[in-house]
C-alpha positions in Angstrom: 11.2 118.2 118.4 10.9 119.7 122.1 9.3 122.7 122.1 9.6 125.2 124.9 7.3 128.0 125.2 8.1 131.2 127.4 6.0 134.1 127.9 8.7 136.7 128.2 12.1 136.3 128.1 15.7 138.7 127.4 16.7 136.3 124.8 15.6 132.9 123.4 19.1 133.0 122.1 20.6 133.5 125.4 18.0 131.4 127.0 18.9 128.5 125.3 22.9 128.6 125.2 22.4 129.0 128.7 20.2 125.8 129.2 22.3 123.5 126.7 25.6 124.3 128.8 23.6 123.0 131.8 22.4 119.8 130.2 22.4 117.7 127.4 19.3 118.4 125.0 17.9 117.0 122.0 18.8 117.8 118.7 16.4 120.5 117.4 15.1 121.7 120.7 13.2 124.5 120.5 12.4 127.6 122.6 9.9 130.3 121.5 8.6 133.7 123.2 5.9 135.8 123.3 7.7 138.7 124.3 11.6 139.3 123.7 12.7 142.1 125.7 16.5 142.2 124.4 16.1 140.3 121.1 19.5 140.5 119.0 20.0 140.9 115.8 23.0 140.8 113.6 26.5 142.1 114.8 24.6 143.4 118.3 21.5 145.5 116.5 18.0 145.2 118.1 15.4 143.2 116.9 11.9 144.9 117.6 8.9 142.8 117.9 5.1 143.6 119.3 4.6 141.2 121.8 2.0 138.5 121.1 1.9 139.0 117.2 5.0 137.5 115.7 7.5 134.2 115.8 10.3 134.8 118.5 11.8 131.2 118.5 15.3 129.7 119.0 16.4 125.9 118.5 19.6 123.7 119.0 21.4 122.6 116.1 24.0 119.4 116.5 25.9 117.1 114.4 25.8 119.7 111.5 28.4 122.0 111.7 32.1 120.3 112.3 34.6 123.1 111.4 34.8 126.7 111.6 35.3 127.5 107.8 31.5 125.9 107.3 29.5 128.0 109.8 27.7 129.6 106.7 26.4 126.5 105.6 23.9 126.7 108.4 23.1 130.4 107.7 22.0 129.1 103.8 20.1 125.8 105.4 18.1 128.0 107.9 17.0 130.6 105.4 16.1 128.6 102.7 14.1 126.3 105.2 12.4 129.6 106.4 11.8 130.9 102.7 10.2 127.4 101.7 8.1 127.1 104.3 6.4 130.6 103.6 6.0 129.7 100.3 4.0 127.0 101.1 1.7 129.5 102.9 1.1 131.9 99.4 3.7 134.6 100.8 4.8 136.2 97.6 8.0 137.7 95.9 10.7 135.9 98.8 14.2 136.6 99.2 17.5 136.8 101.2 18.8 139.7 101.7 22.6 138.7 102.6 23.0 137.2 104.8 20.0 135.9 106.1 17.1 138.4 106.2 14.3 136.9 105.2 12.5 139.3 102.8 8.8 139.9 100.7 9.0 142.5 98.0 11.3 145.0 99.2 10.4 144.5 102.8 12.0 142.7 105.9 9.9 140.4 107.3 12.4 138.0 109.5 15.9 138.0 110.7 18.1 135.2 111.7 20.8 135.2 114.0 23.2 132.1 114.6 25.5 131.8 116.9 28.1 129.2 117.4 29.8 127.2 120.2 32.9 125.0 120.1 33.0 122.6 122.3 35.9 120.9 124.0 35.7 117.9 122.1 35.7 119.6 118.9 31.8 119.5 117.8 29.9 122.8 117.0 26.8 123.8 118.7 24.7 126.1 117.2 21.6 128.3 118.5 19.5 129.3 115.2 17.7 132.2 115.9 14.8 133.6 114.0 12.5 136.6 114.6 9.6 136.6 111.8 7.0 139.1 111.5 3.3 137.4 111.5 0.8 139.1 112.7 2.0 142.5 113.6 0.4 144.9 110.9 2.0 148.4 113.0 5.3 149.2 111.2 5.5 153.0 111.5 9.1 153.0 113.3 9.7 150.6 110.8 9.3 151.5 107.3 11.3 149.1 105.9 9.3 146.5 107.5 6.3 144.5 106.9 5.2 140.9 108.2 2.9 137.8 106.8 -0.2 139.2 107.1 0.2 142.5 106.2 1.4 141.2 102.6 -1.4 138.3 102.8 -4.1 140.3 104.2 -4.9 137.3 106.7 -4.2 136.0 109.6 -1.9 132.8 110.7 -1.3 130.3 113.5 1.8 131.3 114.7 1.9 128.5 117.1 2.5 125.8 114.0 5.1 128.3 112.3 7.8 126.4 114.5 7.1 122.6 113.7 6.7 123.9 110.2 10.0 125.9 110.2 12.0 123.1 111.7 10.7 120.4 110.4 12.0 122.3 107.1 15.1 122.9 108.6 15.8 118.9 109.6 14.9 117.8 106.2 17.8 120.0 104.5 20.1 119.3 106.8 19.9 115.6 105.6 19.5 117.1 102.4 22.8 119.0 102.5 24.8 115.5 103.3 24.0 114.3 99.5 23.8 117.5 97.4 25.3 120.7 98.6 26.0 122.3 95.6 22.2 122.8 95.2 21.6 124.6 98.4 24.5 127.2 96.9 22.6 127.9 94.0 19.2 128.0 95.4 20.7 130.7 97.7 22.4 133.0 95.5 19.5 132.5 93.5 17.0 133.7 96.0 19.8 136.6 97.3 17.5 140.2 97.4 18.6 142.3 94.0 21.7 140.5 93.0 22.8 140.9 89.7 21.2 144.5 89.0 23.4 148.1 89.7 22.4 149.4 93.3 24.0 151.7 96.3 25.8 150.9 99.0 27.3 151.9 101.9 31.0 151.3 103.3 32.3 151.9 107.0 33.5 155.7 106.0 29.9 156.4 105.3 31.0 156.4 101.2 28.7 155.7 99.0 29.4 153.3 96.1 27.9 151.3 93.1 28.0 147.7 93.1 26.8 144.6 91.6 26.4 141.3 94.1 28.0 138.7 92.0 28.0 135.9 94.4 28.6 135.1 98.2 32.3 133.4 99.2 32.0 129.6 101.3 32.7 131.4 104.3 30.2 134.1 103.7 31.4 137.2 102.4 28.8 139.1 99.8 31.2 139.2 96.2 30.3 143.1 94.8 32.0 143.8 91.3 32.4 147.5 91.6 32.7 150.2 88.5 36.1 149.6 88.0 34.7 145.5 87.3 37.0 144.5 89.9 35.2 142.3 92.7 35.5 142.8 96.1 34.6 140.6 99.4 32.7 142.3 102.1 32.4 141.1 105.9 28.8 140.8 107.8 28.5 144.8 108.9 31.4 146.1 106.6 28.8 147.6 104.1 25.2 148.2 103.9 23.0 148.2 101.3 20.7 151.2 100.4 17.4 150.1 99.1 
C-alpha cells in the first residue's frame, strides 16, 4: 500500500481521480487528509469533519469492479472491511445504515463515498472514500453524530486506521472471488434496523411506514410497505427517520 498524506486538501476524492488520470498507480493507493475543506458525501451532501481529529482518506481500487451492474459489490466490501476492523478495536453495537454509513448504536460515525470511472478499455476504476469519526468528541451541529472515542471513551492512532482499514479491504476482495454469497448476507445482516416497523421519508416530503426486507444486486434498499407489497428505492429517493 502507498500511502499519501496531505495536510489540507478540497477533496481526497478529487485529489486522487485527478492523480490516477495523470499516471498509472498502484492498486490500493492511498491518500489521507488532515483537513477536507470540500469533503463529499453521498449524492453531493457535505461531509463535516474537525480538522486533525478524524480519518479523511481515499484509496484506488483496480481489478475489482468489471461491469456496471456490480458497482455495489464494492460499496458491501468497503463497509464490511470498515465494520470489521472497528470491531477489532471494542467499538460496540456496528451497523450499515444503507448504503454504506458506517454506524454505533444509533449514531453515524463514518460515511463512504465511491465513485466510479470507466475506462476506455473497458476496466472500472474506483476511488473508495471514507470519512470516519475518531477523535472528534464536539458534535453539537451534529446530533446524530458521534465518533470512536466518544463511544469508547479513549483515544486512537488514527494514523494506523488506514493500513488497518485496507488491509481489510484487500483481504475481502480476494475473499469475494471464492464466496460472494457470504458477503450478501453478512451485509443485510449488519443493515441499521432492518426487519423492525420505522418511518420514512419519500421525495414529496410524505411520510410512510416501512419494513427493510433486503437490498437488490444493484443496490436499491427493498421496503415492504403497509399494504405488504415491496418496493425498491434509489440512493436519495427516501430517507429514513430515526
Amino acid at each position: 500500500m502507498k500511502l499519501i498524506k496531505l495536510d489540507a486538501i478540497d477533496s481526497t476524492n478529487d485529489f486522487l481521480k485527478a492523480l490516477a488520470s495523470q499516471e498509472e498507480l498502484d492498486n490500493f493507493t492511498v491518500v489521507t487528509a488532515e483537513n477536507q475543506i470540500k469533503g463529499k458525501g453521498q449524492m453531493g451532501s457535505k461531509w463535516q469533519s474537525e480538522s486533525g481529529k478524524n480519518l479523511i482518506m481515499s484509496a484506488l481500487v483496480k481489478g475489482f469492479l468489471f461491469d456496471n451492474e456490480q458497482v455495489f459489490n464494492l460499496s458491501i466490501v468497503v463497509s464490511l472491511a470498515v465494520i470489521e476492523t472497528l470491531k477489532s478495536l471494542d467499538i460496540s453495537d456496528l451497523s450499515i445504515k444503507w448504503p454504506n454509513d458506517i454506524m454505533s448504536y444509533n449514531k453515524k460515525i463514518g460515511g463512504i463515498l465511491i465513485e466510479n470511472t470507466l475506462k476506455s478499455d473497458g476496466r472500472i476504476v474506483s476511488v473508495v472514500g471514507l470519512g470516519l469519526n475518531v477523535n472528534q468528541t464536539n458534535f453539537t451541529e451534529l446530533p446524530n453524530a458521534s465518533s470512536l472515542s466518544v463511544i469508547s471513551g479513549r483515544t486512537f492512532d488514527k494514523d494506523v486506521l488506514p493500513f488497518l482499514i485496507t488491509e481489510k479491504i484487500e483481504q475481502k476482495i480476494e475473499a469475494w472471488k471464492t464466496n460472494s454469497k457470504v458477503f450478501w448476507d453478512e451485509y443485510f445482516n449488519s443493515l441499521f434496523r432492518k426487519g423492525v416497523p420505522m418511518p420514512f421519508k419519500n421525495l414529496q416530503n410524505q411520510n410512510f411506514m416501512g419494513i427493510i426486507q433486503g437490498v437488490s444486486p444493484v443496490g436499491k434498499i427493498q421496503i415492504m410497505l403497509e399494504d405488504d407489497s415491496v418496493k425498491e428505492f434509489e440512493i436519495k429517493e427516501i430517507q429514513m427517520l430515526y
